[in-house]
PDB file with SEQRES, HELIX, SHEET and CRYST1 records, atoms N, CA, C and O in Angstrom:
SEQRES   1 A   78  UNK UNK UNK UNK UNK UNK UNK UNK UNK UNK UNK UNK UNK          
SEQRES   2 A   78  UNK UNK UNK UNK UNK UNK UNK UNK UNK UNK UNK UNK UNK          
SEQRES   3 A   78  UNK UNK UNK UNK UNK UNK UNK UNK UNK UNK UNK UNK UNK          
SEQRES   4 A   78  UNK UNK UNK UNK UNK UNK UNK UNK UNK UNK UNK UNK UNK          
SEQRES   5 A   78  UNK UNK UNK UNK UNK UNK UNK UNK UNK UNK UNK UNK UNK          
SEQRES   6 A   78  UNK UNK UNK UNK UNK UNK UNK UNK UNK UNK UNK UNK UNK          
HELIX    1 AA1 UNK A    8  UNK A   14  1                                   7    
HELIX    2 AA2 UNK A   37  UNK A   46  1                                  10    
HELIX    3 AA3 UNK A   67  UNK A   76  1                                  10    
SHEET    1 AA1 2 UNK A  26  UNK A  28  0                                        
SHEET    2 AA1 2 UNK A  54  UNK A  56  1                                        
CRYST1    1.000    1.000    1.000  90.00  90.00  90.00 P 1           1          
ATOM      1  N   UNK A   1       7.791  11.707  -4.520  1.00  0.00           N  
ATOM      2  CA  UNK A   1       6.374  11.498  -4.592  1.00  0.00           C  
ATOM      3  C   UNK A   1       5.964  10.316  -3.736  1.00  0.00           C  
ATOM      4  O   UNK A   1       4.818  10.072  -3.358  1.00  0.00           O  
ATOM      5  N   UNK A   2       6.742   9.820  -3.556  1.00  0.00           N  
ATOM      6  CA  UNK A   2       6.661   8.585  -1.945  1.00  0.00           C  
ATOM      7  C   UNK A   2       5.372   9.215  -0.981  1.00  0.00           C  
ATOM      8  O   UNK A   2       5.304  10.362  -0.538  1.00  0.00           O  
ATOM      9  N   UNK A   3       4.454   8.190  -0.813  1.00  0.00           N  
ATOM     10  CA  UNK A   3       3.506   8.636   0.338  1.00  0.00           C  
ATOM     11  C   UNK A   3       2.515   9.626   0.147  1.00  0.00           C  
ATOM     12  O   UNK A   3       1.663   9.797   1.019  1.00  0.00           O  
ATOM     13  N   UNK A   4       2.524  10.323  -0.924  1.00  0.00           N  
ATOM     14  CA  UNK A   4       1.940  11.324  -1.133  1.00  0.00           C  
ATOM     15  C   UNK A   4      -0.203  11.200  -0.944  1.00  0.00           C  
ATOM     16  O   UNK A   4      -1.204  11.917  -0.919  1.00  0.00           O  
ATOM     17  N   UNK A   5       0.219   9.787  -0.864  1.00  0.00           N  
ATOM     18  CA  UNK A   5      -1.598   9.767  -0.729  1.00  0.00           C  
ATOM     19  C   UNK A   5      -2.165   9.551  -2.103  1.00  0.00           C  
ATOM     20  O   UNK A   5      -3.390   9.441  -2.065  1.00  0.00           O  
ATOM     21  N   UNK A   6      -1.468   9.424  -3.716  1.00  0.00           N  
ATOM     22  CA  UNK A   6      -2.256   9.841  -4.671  1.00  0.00           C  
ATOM     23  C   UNK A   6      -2.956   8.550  -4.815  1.00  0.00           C  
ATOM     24  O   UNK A   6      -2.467   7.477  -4.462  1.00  0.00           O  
ATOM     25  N   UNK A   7      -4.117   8.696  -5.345  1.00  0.00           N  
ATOM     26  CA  UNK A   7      -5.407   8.198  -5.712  1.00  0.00           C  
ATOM     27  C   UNK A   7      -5.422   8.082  -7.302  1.00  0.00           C  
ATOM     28  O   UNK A   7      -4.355   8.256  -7.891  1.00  0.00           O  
ATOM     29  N   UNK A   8      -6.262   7.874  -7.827  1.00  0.00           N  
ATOM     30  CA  UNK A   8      -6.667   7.651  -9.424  1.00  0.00           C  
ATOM     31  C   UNK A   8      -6.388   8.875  -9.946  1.00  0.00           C  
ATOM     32  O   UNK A   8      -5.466   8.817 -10.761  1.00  0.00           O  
ATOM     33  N   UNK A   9      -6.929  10.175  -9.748  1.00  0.00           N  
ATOM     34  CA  UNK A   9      -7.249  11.224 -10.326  1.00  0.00           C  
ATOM     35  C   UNK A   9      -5.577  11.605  -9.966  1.00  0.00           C  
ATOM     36  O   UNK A   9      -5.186  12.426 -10.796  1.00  0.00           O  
ATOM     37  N   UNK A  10      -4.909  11.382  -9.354  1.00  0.00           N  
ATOM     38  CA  UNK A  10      -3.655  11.780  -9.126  1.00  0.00           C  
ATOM     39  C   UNK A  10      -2.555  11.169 -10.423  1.00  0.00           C  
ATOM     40  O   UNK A  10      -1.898  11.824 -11.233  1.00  0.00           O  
ATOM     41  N   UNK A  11      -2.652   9.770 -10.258  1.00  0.00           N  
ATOM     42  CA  UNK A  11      -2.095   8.885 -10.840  1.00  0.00           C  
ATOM     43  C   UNK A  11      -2.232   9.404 -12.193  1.00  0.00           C  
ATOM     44  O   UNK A  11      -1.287  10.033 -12.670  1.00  0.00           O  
ATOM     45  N   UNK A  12      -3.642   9.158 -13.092  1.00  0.00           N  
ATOM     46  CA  UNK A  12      -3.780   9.957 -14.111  1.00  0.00           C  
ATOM     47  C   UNK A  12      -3.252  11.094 -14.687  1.00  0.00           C  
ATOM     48  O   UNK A  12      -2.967  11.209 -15.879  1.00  0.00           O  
ATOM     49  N   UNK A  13      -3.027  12.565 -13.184  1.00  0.00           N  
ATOM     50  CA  UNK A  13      -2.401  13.696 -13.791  1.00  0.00           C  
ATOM     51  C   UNK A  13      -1.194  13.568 -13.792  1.00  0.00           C  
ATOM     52  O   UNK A  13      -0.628  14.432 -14.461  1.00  0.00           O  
ATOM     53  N   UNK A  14      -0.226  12.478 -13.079  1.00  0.00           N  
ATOM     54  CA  UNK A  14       0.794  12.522 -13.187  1.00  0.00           C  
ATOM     55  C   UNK A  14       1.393  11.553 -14.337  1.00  0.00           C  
ATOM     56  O   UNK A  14       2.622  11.565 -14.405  1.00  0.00           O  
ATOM     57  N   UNK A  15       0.849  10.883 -15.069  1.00  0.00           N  
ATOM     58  CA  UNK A  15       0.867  10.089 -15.839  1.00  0.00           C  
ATOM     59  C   UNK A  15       0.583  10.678 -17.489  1.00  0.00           C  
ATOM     60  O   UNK A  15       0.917  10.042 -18.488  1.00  0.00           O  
ATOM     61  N   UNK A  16      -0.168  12.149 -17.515  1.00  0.00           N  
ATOM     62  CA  UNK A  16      -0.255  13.047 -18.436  1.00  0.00           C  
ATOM     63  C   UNK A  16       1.201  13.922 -18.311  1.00  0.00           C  
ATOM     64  O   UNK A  16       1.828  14.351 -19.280  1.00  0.00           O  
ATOM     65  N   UNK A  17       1.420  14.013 -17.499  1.00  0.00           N  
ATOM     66  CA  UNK A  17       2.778  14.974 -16.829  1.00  0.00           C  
ATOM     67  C   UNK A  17       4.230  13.881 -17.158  1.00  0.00           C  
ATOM     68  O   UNK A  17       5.385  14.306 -17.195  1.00  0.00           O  
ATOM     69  N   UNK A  18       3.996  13.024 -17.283  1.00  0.00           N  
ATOM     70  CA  UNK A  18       5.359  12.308 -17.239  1.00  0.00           C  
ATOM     71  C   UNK A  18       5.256  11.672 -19.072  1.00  0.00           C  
ATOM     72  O   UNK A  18       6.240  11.367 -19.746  1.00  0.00           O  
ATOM     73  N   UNK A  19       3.958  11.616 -19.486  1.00  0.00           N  
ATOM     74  CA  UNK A  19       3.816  11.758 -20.984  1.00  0.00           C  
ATOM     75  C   UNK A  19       4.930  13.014 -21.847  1.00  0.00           C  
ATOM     76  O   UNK A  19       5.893  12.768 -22.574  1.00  0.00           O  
ATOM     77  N   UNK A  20       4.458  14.152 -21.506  1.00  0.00           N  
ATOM     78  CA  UNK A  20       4.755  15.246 -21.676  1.00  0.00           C  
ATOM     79  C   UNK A  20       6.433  15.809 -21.052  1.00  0.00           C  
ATOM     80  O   UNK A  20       7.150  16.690 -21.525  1.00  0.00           O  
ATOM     81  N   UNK A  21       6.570  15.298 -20.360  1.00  0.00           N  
ATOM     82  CA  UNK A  21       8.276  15.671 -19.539  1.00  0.00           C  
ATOM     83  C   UNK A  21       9.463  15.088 -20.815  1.00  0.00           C  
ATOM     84  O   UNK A  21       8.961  14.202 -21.506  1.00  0.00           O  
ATOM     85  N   UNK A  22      10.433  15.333 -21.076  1.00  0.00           N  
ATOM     86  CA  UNK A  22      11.447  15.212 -21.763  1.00  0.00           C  
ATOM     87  C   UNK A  22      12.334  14.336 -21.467  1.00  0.00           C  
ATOM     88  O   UNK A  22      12.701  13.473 -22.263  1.00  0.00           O  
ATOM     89  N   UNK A  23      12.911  14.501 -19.931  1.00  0.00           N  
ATOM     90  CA  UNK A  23      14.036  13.720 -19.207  1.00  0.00           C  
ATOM     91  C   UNK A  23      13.349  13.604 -18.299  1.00  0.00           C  
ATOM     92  O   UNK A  23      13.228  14.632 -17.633  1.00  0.00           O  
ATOM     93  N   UNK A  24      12.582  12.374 -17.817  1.00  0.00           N  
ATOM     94  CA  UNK A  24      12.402  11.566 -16.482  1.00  0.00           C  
ATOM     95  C   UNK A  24      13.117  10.290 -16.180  1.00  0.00           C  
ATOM     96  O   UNK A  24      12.773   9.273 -16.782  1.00  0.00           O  
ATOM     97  N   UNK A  25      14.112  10.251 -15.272  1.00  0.00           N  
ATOM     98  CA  UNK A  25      14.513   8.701 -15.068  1.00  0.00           C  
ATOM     99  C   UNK A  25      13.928   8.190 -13.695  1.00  0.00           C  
ATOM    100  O   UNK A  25      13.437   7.061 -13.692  1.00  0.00           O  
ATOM    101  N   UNK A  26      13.935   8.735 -12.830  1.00  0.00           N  
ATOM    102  CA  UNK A  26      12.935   7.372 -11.636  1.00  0.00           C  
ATOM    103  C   UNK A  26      12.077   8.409 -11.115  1.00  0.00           C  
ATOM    104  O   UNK A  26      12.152   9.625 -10.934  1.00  0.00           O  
ATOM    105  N   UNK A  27      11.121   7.363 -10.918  1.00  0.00           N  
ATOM    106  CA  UNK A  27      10.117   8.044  -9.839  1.00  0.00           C  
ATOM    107  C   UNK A  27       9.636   7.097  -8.749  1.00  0.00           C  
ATOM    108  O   UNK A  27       9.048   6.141  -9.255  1.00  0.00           O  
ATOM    109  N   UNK A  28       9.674   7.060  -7.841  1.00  0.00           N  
ATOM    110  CA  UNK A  28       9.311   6.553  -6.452  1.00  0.00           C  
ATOM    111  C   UNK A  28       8.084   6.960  -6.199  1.00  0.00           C  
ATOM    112  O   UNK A  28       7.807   8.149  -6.043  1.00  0.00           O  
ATOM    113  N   UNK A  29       6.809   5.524  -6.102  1.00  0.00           N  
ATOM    114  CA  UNK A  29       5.272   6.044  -6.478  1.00  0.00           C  
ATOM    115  C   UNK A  29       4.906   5.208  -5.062  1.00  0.00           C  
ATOM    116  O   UNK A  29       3.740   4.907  -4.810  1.00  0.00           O  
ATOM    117  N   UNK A  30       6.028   4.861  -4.159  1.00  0.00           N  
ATOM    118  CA  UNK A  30       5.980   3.384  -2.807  1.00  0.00           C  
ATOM    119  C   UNK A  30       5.049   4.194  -2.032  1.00  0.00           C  
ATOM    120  O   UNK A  30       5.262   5.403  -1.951  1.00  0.00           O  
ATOM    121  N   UNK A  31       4.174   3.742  -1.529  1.00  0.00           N  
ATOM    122  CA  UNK A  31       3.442   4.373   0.253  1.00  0.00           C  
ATOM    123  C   UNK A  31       1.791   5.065  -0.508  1.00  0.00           C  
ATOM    124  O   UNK A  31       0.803   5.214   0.212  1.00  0.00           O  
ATOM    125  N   UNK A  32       1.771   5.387  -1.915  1.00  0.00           N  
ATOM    126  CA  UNK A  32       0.897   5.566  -2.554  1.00  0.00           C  
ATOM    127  C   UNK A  32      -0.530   4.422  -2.960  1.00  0.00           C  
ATOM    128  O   UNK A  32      -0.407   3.245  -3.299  1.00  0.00           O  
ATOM    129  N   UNK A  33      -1.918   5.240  -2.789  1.00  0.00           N  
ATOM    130  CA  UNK A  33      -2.936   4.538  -2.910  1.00  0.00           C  
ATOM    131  C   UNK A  33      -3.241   4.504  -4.747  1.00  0.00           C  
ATOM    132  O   UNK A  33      -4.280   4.915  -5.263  1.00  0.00           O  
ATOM    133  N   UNK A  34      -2.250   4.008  -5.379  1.00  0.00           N  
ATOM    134  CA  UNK A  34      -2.406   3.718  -6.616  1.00  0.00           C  
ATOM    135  C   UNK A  34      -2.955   2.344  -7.113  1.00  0.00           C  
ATOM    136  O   UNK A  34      -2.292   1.328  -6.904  1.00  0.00           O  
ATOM    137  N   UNK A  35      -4.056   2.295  -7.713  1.00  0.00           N  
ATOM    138  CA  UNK A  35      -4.786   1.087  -8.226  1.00  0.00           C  
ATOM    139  C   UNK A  35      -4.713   0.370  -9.448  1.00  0.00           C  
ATOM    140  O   UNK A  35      -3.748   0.645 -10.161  1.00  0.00           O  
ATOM    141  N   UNK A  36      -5.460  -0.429  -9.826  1.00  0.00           N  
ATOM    142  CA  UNK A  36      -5.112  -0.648 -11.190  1.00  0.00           C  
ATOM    143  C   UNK A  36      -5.249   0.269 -12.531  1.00  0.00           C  
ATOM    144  O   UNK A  36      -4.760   0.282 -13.660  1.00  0.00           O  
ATOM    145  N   UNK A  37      -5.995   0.874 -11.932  1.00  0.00           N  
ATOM    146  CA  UNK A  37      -6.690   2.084 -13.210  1.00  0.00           C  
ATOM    147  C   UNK A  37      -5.146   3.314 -13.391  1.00  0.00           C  
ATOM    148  O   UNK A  37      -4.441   3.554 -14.371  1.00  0.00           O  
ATOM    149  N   UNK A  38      -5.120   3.690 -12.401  1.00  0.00           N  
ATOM    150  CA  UNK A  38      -4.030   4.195 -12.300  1.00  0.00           C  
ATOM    151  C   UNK A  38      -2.550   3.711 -12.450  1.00  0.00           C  
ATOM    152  O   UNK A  38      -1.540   4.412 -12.390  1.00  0.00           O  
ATOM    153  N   UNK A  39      -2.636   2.362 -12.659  1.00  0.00           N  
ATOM    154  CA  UNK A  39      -1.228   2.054 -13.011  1.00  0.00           C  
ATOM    155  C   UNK A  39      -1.057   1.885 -14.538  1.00  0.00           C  
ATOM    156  O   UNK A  39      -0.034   1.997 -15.214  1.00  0.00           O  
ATOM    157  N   UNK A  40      -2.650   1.511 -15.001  1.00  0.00           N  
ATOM    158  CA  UNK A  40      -2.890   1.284 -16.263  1.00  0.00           C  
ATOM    159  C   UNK A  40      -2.535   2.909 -17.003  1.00  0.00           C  
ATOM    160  O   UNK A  40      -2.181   2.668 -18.157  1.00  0.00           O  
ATOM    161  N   UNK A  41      -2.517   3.874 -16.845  1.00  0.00           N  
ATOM    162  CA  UNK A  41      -2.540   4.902 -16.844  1.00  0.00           C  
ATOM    163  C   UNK A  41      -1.190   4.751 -17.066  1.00  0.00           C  
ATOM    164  O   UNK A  41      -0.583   4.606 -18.127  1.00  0.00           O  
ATOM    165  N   UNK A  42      -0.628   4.827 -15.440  1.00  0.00           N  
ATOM    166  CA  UNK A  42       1.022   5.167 -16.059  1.00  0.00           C  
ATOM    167  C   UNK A  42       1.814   4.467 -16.924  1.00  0.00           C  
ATOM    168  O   UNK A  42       2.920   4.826 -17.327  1.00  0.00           O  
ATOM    169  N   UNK A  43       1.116   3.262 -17.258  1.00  0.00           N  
ATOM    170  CA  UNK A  43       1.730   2.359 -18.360  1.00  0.00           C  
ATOM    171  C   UNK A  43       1.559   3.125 -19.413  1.00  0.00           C  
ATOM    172  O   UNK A  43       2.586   3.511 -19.970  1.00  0.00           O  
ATOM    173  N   UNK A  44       0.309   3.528 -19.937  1.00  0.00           N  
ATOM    174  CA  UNK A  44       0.083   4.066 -20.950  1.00  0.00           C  
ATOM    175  C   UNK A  44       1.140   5.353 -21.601  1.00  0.00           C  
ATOM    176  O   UNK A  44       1.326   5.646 -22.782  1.00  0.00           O  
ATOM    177  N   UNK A  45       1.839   6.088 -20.123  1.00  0.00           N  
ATOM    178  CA  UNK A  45       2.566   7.115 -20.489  1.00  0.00           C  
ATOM    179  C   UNK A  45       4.113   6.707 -20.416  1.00  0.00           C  
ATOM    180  O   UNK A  45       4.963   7.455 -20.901  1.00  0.00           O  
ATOM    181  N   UNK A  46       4.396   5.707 -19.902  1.00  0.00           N  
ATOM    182  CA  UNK A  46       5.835   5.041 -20.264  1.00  0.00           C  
ATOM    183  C   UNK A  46       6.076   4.719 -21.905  1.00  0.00           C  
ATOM    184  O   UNK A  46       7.202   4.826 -22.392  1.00  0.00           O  
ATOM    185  N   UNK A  47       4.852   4.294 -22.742  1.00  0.00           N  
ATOM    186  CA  UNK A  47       4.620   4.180 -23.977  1.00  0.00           C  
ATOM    187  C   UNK A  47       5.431   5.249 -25.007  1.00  0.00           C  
ATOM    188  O   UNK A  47       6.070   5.118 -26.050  1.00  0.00           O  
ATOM    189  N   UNK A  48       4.995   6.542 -24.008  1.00  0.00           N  
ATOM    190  CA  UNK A  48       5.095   7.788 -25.014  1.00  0.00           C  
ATOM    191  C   UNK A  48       6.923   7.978 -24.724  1.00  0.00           C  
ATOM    192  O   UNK A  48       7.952   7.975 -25.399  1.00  0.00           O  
ATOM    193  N   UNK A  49       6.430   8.166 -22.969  1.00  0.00           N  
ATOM    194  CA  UNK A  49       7.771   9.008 -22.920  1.00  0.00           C  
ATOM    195  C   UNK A  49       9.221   7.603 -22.113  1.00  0.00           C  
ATOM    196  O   UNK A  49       9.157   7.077 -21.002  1.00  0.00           O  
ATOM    197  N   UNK A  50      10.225   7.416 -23.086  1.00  0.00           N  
ATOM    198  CA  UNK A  50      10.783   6.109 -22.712  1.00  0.00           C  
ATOM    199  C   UNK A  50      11.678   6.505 -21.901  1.00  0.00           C  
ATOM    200  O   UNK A  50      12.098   5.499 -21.328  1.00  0.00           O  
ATOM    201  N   UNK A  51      12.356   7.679 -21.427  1.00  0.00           N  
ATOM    202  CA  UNK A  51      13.236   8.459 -20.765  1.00  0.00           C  
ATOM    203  C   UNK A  51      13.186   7.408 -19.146  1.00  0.00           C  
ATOM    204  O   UNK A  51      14.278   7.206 -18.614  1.00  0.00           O  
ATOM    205  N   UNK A  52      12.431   7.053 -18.746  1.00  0.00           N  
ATOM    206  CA  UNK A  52      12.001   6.909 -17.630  1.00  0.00           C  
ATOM    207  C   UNK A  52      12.305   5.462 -17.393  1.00  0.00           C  
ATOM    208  O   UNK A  52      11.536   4.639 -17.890  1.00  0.00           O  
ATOM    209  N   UNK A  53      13.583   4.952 -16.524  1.00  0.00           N  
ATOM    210  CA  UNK A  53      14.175   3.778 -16.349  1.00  0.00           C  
ATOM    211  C   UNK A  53      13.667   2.869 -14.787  1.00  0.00           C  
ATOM    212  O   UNK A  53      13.778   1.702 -14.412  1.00  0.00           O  
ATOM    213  N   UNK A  54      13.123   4.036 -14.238  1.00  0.00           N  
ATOM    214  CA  UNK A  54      13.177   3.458 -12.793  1.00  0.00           C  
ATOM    215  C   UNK A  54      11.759   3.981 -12.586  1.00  0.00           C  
ATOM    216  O   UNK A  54      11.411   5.085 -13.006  1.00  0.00           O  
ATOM    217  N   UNK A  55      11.023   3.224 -11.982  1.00  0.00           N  
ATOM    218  CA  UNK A  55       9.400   3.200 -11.033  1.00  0.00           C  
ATOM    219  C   UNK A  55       9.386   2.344  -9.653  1.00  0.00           C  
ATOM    220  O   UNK A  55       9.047   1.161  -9.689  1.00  0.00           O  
ATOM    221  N   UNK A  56       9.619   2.729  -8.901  1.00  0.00           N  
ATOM    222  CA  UNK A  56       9.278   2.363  -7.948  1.00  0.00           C  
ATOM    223  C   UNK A  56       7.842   2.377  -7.374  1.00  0.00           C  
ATOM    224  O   UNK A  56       7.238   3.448  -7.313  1.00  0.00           O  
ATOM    225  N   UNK A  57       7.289   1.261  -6.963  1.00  0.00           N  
ATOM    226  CA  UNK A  57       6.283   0.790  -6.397  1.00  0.00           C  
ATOM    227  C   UNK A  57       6.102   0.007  -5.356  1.00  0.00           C  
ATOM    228  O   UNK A  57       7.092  -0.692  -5.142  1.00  0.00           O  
ATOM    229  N   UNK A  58       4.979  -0.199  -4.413  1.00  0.00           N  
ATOM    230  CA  UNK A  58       4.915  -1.271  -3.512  1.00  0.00           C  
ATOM    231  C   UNK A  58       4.652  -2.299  -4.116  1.00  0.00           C  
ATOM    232  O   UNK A  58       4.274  -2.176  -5.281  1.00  0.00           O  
ATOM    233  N   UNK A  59       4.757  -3.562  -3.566  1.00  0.00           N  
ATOM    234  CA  UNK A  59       4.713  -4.617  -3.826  1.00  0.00           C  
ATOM    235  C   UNK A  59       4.119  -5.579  -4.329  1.00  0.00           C  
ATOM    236  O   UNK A  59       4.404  -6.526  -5.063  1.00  0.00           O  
ATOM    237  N   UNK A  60       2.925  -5.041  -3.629  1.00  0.00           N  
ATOM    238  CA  UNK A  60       1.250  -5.388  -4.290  1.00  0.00           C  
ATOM    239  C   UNK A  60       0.086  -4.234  -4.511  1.00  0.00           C  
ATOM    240  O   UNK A  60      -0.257  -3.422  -3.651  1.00  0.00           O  
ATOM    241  N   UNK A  61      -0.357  -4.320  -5.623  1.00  0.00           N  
ATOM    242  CA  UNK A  61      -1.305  -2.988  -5.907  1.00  0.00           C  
ATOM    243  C   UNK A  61      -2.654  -3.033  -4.503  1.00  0.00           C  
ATOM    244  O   UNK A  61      -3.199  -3.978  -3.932  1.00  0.00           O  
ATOM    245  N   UNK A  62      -2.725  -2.252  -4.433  1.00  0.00           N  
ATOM    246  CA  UNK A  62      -3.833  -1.939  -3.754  1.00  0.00           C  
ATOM    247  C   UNK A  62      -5.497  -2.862  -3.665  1.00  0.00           C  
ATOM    248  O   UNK A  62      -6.165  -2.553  -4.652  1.00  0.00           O  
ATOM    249  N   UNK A  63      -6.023  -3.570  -3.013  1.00  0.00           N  
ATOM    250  CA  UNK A  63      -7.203  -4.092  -3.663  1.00  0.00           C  
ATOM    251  C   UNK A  63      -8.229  -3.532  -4.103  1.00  0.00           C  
ATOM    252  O   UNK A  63      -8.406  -2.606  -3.311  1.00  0.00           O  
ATOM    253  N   UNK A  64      -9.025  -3.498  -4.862  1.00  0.00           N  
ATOM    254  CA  UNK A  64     -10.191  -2.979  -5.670  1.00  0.00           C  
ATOM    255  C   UNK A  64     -11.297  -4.122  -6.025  1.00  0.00           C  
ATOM    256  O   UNK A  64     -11.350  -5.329  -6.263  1.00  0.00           O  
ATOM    257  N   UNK A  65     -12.182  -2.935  -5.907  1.00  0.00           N  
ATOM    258  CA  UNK A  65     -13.604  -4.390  -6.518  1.00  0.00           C  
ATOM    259  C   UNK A  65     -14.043  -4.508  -7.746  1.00  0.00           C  
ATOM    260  O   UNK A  65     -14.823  -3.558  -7.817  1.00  0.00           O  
ATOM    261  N   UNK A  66     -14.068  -5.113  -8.907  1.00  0.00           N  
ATOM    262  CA  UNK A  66     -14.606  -5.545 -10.269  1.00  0.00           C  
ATOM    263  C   UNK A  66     -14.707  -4.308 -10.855  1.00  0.00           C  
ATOM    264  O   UNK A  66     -13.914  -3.688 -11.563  1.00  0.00           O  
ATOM    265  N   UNK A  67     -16.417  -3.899 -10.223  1.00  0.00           N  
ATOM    266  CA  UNK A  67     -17.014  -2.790 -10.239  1.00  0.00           C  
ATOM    267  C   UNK A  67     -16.334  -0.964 -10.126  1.00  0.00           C  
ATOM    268  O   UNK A  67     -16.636   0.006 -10.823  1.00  0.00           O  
ATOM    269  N   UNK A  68     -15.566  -1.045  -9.223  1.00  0.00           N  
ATOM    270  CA  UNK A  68     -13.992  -0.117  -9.545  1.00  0.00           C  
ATOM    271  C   UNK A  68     -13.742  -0.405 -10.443  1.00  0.00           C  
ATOM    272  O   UNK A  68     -14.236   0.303 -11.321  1.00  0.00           O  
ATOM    273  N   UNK A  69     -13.161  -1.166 -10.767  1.00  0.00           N  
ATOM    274  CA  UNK A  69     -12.123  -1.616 -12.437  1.00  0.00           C  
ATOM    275  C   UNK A  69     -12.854  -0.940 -13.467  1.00  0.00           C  
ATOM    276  O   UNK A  69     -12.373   0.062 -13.996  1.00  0.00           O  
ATOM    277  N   UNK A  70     -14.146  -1.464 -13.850  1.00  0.00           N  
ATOM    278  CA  UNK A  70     -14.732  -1.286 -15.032  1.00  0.00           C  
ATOM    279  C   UNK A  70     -15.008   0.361 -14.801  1.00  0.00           C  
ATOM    280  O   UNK A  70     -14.176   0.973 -15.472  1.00  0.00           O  
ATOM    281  N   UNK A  71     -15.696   1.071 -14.241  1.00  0.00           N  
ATOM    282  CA  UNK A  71     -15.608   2.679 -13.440  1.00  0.00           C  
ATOM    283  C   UNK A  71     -14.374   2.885 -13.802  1.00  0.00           C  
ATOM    284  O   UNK A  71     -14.527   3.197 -14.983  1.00  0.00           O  
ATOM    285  N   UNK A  72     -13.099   2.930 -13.566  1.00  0.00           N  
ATOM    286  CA  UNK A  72     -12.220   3.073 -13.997  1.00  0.00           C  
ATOM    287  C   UNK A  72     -11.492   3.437 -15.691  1.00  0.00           C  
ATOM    288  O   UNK A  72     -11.042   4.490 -16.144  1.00  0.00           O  
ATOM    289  N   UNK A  73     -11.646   1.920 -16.370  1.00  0.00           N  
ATOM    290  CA  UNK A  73     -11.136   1.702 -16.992  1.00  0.00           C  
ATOM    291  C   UNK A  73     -12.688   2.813 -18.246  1.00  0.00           C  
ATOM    292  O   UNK A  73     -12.290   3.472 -19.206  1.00  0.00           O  
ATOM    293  N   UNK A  74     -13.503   2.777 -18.063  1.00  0.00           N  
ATOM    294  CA  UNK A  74     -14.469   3.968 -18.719  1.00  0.00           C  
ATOM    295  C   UNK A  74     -14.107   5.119 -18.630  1.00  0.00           C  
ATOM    296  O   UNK A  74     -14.344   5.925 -19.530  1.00  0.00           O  
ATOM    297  N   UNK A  75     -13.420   5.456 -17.464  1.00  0.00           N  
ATOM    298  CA  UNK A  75     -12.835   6.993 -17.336  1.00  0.00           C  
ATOM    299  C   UNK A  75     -11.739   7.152 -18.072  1.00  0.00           C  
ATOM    300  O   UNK A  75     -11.651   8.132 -18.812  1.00  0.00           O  
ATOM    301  N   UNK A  76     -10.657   6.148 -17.983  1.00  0.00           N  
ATOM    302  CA  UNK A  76      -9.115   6.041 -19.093  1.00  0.00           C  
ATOM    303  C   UNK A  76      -9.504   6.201 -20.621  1.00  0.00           C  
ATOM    304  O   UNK A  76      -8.890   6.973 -21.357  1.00  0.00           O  
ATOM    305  N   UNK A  77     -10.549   5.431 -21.043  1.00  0.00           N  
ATOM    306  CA  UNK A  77     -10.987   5.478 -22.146  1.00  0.00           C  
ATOM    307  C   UNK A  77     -12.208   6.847 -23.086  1.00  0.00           C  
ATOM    308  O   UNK A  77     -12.594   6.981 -24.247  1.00  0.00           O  
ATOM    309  N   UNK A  78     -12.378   7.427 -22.085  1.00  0.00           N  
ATOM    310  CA  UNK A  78     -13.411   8.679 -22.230  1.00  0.00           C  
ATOM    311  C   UNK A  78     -12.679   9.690 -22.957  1.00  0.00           C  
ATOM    312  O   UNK A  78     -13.211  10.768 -23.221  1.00  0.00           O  
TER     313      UNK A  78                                                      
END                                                                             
């Protein structure tokens, strides 16, 4: 999943998907436009599903403005 381009709405479905999976151990999320909303997300599904030892990420999240965040974090919570 390296590079794939995903965005919020990505991050999210894959973050419902890795909730739901049984045996996940790494996923490589590097080269991806993942934000905070979306990482908040996949945190949320590491919660459920603990299978999952390895995440790879870049280094620094992506920048976003305030106004994103809160947009965001209304959609996680909806």
């Amino acid at each position: 999943m390296c590079s794939l381009c995903l965005v919020l709405l990505g991050a999210v479905a894959l973050a419902e998907f890795i909730a739901e999976t049984v045996k996940l151990i790494r996923l490589d999320l590097r080269g991806n436009y993942i934000r905070t909303g979306g990482l908040m997300a996949l945190m949320l599904s590491l919660k459920v599903n603990q299978s999952v030892t390895r995440i790879d990420l870049d280094g620094e999240p992506k920048k976003e403005a305030v106004s994103n965040f809160v947009i965001t974090c209304q959609c996680l919570t909806a």
